[in-house]
C-alpha positions as CSV (number, residue, x, y, z in Angstrom):
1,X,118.5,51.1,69.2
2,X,120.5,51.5,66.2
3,X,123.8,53.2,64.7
4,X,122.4,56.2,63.4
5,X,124.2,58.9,65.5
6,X,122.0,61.2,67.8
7,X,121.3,64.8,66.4
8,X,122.7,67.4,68.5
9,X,119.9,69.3,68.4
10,X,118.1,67.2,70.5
11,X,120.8,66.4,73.1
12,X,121.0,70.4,73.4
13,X,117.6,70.9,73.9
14,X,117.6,67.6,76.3
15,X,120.6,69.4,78.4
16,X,118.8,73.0,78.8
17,X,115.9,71.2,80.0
18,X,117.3,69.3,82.2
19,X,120.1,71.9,83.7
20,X,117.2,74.5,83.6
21,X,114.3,72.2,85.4
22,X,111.8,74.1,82.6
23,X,111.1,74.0,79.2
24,X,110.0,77.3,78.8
25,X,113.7,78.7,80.3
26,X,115.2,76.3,77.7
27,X,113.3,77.5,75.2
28,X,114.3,80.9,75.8
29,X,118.1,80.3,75.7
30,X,117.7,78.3,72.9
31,X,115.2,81.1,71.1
32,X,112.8,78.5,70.1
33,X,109.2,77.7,71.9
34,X,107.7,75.4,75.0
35,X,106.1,72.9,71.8
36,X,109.7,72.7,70.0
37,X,111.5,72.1,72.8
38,X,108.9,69.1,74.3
39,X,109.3,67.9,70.6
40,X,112.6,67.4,70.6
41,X,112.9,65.5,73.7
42,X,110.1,63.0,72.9
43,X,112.4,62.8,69.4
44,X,115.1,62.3,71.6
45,X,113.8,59.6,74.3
46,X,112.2,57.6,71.4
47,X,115.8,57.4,69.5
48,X,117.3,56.5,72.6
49,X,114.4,54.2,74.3
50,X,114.5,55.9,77.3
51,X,112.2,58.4,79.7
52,X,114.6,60.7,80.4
53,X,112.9,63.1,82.4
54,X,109.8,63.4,84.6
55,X,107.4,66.0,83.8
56,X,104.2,67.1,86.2
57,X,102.6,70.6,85.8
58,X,104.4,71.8,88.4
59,X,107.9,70.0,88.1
60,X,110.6,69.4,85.6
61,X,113.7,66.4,86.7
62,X,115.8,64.1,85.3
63,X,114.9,60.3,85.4
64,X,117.8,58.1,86.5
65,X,118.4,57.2,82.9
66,X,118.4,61.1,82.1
67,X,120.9,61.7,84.9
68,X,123.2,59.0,83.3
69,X,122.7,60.5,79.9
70,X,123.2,64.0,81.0
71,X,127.1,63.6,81.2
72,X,127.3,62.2,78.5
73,X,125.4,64.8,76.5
74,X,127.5,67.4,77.8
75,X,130.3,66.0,76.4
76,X,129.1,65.2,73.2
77,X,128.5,69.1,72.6
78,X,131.6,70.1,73.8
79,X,133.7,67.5,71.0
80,X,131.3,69.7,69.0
81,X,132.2,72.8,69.5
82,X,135.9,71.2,69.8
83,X,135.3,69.8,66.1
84,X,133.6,72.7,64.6
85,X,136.9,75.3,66.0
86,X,139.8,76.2,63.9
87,X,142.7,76.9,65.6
88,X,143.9,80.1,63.6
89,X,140.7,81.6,64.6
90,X,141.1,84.5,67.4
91,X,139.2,83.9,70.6
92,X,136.2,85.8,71.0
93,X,136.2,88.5,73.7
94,X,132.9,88.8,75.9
95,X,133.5,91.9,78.5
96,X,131.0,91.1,80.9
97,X,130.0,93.6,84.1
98,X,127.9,92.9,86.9
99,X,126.6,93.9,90.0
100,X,127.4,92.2,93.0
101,X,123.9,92.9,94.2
102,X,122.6,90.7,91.7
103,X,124.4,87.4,92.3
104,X,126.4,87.3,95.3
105,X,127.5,84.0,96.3
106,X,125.8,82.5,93.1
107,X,129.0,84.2,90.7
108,X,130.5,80.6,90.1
109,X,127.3,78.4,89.1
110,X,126.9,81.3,86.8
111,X,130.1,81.4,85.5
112,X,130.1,77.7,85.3
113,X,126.9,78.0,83.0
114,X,127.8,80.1,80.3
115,X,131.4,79.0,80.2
116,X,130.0,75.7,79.4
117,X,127.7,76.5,76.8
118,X,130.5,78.8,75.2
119,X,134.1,77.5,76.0
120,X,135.6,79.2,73.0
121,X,134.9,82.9,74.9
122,X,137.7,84.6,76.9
123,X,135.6,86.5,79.5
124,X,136.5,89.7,80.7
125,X,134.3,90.1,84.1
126,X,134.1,93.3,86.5
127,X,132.1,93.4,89.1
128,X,130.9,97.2,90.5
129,X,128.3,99.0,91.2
130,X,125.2,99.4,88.7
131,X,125.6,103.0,88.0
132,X,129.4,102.3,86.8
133,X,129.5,99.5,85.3
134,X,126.1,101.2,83.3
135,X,128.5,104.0,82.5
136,X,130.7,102.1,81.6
137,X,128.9,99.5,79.0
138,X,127.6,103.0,77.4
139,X,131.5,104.5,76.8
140,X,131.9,101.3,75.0
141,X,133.9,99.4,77.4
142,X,131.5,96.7,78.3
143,X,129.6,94.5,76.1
144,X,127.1,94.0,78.4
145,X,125.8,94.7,82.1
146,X,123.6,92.6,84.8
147,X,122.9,95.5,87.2
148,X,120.0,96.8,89.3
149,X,117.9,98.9,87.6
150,X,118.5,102.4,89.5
151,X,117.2,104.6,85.9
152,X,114.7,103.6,83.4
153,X,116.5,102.1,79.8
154,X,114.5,101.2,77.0
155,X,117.3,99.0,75.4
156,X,117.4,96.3,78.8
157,X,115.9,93.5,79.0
158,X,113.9,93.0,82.4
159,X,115.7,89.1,84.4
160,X,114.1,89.5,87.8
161,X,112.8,91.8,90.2
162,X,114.7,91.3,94.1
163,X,113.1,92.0,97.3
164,X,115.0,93.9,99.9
165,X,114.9,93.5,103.9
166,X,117.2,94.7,107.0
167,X,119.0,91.0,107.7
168,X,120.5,90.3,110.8
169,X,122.0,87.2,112.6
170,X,119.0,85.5,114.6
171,X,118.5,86.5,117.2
172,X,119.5,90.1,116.9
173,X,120.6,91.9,120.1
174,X,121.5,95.6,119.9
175,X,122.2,97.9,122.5
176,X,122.5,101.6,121.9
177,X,120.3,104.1,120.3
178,X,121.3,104.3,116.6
179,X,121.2,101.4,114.6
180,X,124.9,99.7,113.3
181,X,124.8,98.9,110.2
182,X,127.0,96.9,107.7
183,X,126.8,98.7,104.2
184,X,129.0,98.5,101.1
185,X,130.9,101.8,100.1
186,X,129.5,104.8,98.4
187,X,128.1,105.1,95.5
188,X,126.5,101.8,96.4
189,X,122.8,102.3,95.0
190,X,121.8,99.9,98.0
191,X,123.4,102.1,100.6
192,X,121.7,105.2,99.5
193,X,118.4,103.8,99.4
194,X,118.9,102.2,102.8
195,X,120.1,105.5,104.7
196,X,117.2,107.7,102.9
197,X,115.1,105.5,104.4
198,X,116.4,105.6,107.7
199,X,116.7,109.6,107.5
200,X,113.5,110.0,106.4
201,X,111.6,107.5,109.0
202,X,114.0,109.8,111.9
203,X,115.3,106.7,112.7
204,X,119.3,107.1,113.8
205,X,122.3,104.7,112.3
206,X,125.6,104.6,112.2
207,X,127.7,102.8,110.0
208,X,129.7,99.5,111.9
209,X,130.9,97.6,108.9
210,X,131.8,98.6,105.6
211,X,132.3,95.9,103.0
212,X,134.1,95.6,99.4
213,X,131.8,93.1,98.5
214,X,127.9,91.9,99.2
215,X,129.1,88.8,100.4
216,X,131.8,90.4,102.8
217,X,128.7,92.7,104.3
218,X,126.7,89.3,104.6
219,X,129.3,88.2,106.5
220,X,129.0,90.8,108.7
221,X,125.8,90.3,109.3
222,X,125.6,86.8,109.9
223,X,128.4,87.6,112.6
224,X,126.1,90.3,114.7
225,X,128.2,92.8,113.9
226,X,125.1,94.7,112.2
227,X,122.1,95.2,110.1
228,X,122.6,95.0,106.6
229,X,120.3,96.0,104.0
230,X,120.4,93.5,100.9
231,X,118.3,91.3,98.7
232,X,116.8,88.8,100.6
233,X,118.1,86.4,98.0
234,X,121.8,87.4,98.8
235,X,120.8,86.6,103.0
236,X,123.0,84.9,105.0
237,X,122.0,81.5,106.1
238,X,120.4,81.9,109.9
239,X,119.5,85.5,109.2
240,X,116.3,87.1,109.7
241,X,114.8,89.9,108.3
242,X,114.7,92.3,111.4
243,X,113.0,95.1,109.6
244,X,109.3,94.2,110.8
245,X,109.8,93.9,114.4
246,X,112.2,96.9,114.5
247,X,109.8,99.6,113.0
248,X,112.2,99.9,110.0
249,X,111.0,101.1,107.0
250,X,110.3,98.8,104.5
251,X,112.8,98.8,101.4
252,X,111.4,98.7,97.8
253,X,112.1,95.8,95.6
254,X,114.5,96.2,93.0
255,X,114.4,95.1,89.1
256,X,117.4,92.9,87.8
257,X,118.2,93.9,84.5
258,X,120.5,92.8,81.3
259,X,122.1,95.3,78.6
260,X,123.8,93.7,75.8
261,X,124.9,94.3,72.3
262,X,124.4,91.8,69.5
263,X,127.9,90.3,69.3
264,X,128.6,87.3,67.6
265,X,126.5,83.7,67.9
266,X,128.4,82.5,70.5
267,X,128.5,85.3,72.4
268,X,124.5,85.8,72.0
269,X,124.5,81.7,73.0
270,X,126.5,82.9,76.3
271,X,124.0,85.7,76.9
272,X,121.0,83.5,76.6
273,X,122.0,81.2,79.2
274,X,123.2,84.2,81.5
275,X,119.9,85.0,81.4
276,X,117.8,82.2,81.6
277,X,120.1,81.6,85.1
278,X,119.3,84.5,86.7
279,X,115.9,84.5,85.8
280,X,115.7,80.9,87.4
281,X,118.1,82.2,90.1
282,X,115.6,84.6,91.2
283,X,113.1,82.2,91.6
């Protein structure tokens, strides 16, 4: 190997891959294609004399050598980005909503994700419920939304699309005619759906638990406390989906959207990767 330093390109590229498990989400954050991408990763394994990940049709991982490279990498771009800053230079604002429907416990890794790719961003985050914070991105006081999509908007871009069930802990025991179930407040799009439902199968509920946040309703849940209808993605662990063997009616699925508008690169860069997660979040 010799002294000529590694282009960043191709440690980017290599880092995407590699943090994404696919070349095609990696090429999407880094708005290039599949072929440029796999090019710049043989580029980069030939500089370095190493395989550095492990490719089958079905699979993208790191090599051991790629997994002692990949810290390295990552730090390399950051003394980038450290090198390329001015310090009279005002930190970008990125005012950021999204639905707690849409990422539950998975909030950090996310955050973790696009903080890394753009450390120089002060992000403003509020979490709500779709309709608001969709209200709220078109009065101008967002600069972009991950919600459910509860309306049809020609200016979002399509992540995901969530199924929904009736979770409960396993096994479920409920005595009593009307259903308990654990629900976030009103105007939770989730709720309303849910209840319709219910109303319009006849089938009786009351409401036992109400929550402030999905994860505090999937707690609820995973305690017996009561039915809660969410994304099966969101689930507690050693939940079931009691909606089959309960005659429930089944709930539709539910697209994940993102609304944004342009900002500047490194806000775009942030974007990209928020999407590429959820995307890959979702399966």
């Amino acid at each position: 190997m010799t002294e000529r330093p590694l282009d960043l390109d191709l440690v980017q590229a290599f880092v995407h891959v590699a943090e994404l498990s696919s070349f095609t989400r990696a090429a999407e954050v880094l708005g290039g294609t599949q072929a440029g991408v796999s090019l710049k990763i043989r580029k980069l394994e030939e500089r370095l004399g190493r395989v550095l990940l492990e490719r089958t049709p079905r699979l993208v991982r790191v090599t051991a050598d790629g997994a002692d490279f990949l810290e390295r990498a990552r730090r390399l771009l950051v003394a980038d980005r450290e090198a390329r800053r001015w310090n009279d230079a005002p930190p970008q604002r990125l005012r950021l909503g999204i639905s707690d429907h849409t990422t539950g416990d998975a909030l950090p890794a996310l955050l973790q994700r696009i903080g890394a790719v753009s450390p120089g961003i002060v992000f403003e985050v509020r979490m709500g419920f779709s309709r608001q914070l969709l209200d709220a991105y078109d009065s101008g006081e967002l600069d972009a939304v991950v919600a459910r999509r509860e309306a049809d908007r020609r200016d979002s871009e399509p992540l995901r699309r969530d199924a929904y069930g009736w979770f409960a802990a396993k096994p479920w025991r409920h005595a009593g005619s009307d259903l308990p179930l654990a629900l976030l407040a009103a105007p939770c799009g989730v709720r309303a759906i849910a209840t319709r439902a219910l109303d319009d199968a006849g089938i009786g509920w009351r409401e036992a638990f109400t929550g402030g946040s999905v994860s505090s309703v999937s707690a609820a849940a995973a305690a017996g406390l009561a039915v809660a209808p969410m994304a099966a993605h969101l689930a507690p662990a050693g939940s079931e989906d009691v909606g089959p063997s309960l005659g429930l009616p089944p709930l539709p699925p539910a697209p994940v959207i993102l609304v944004a508008r342009a900002g500047a690169p490194e806000s775009r860069r942030a974007l990209r990767e928020l999407a590429a997660f959820l995307k890959a979040d979702g399966g």
